[in-house]
Phi, psi and omega in degrees: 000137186273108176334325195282294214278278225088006174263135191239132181260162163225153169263157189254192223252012194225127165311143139107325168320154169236179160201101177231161189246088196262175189300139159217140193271120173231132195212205200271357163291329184135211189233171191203120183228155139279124177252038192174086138246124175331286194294356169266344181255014153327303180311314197268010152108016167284066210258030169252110176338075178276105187287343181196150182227145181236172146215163202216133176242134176196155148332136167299129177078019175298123171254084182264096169155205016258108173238138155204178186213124185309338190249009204249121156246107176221197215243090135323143198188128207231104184310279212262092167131213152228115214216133188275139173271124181213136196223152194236139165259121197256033167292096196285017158224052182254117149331322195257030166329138174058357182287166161242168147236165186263118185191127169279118189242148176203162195253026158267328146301338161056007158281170205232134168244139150296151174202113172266165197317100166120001192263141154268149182195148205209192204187114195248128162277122157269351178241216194298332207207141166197147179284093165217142193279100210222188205224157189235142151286317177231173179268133172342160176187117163313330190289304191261345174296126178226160177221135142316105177324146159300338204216033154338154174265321191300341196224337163074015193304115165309073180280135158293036179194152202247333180210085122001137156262112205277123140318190173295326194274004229200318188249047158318114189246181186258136204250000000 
C-alpha cells in the first residue's frame, strides 16, 4: 500500500504483474475511484508511459484473447460487469514460460491488473454484458499483436466454460 493513495497491491505469482485494489468513496450517490496517477503507480513499480486507452464491450460467454505484444504493456480494468481474467507469461527465457493465472475483475471489486510487457492476457464475461478498460504502454500495431489459443494444450488454462463465443481470430479451436 503506498502511504499517499492508500491503493493496495497484491501480488501474482509471476514478477512484474499486479493485482490492485485502488481507494473507492463510496456514499449514498454512488462511488468516486481514481483509476490512474502516473506518479503514485509509478511508486508501486509501475513506470509506463501509457499512450492509448481502449474498451471492449461484450456479451456473457464472449471470450476475448489470448493476445499479446512484447513490447506492449498495460492496465486493465472491468467498468461495467465481470470477467474472469487470465494472463500467461510469454517471456520465452522466463521460469514461469507458459504459466498461467487467474483474477476474478468486476466492477463491484473494483481491481486493476498490471499486465506488463511479454505477458498474454484474455478474458471471458461472466455476467450479461461487460465494459472493459484498458490502458496501453505502446500504440496497437500489427506487426506486433499476437495471440495464444485460448485453449493451447501447452498452457493449459483452466476455462469456466467449454464453448466460449470466439472471434475468427480467437477461435481456433484443438481437437
Amino acid at each position: 500500500m503506498t502511504q499517499e493513495s492508500g491503493i493496495r497491491t497484491i501480488k501474482t505469482k509471476f514478477d512484474g504483474p499486479l493485482l490492485i485494489e485502488p481507494v473507492v468513496h463510496e456514499d449514498f450517490r454512488g462511488y468516486f475511484k481514481e483509476t490512474f496517477r502516473q506518479n503514485i503507480y509509478k511508486e508501486l513499480g509501475i513506470d509506463t508511459d501509457f499512450v492509448q486507452d481502449n474498451i471492449s464491450w461484450s456479451y456473457r460467454n464472449v471470450l476475448r484473447g489470448m493476445h499479446y505484444d512484447h513490447e506492449v504493456a498495460k492496465l486493465v480494468q472491468v467498468v461495467k460487469g465481470r470477467t474472469y481474467h487470465v494472463i500467461v507469461d510469454m517471456r520465452e527465457d522466463s521460469s514461469t514460460y507458459k504459466q498461467w493465472q487467474s483474477f476474478i475483475l468486476s466492477d463491484s471489486n473494483h481491481r486493476q491488473i498490471f499486465v506488463p510487457k511479454g505477458f498474454a492476457n484474455g478474458f471471458l464475461v461472466l455476467s450479461d454484458v461487460a465494459f472493459v478498460s484498458y490502458k496501453q504502454g505502446t500504440y496497437w500495431s500489427a506487426e506486433g499483436d499476437h495471440t495464444l489459443l485460448w485453449n493451447d494444450p501447452t498452457v493449459g488454462i483452466k476455462w469456466p466454460i467449454t464453448n466460449p463465443i470466439l472471434s475468427e481470430k480467437d477461435g481456433m479451436q484443438f481437437a
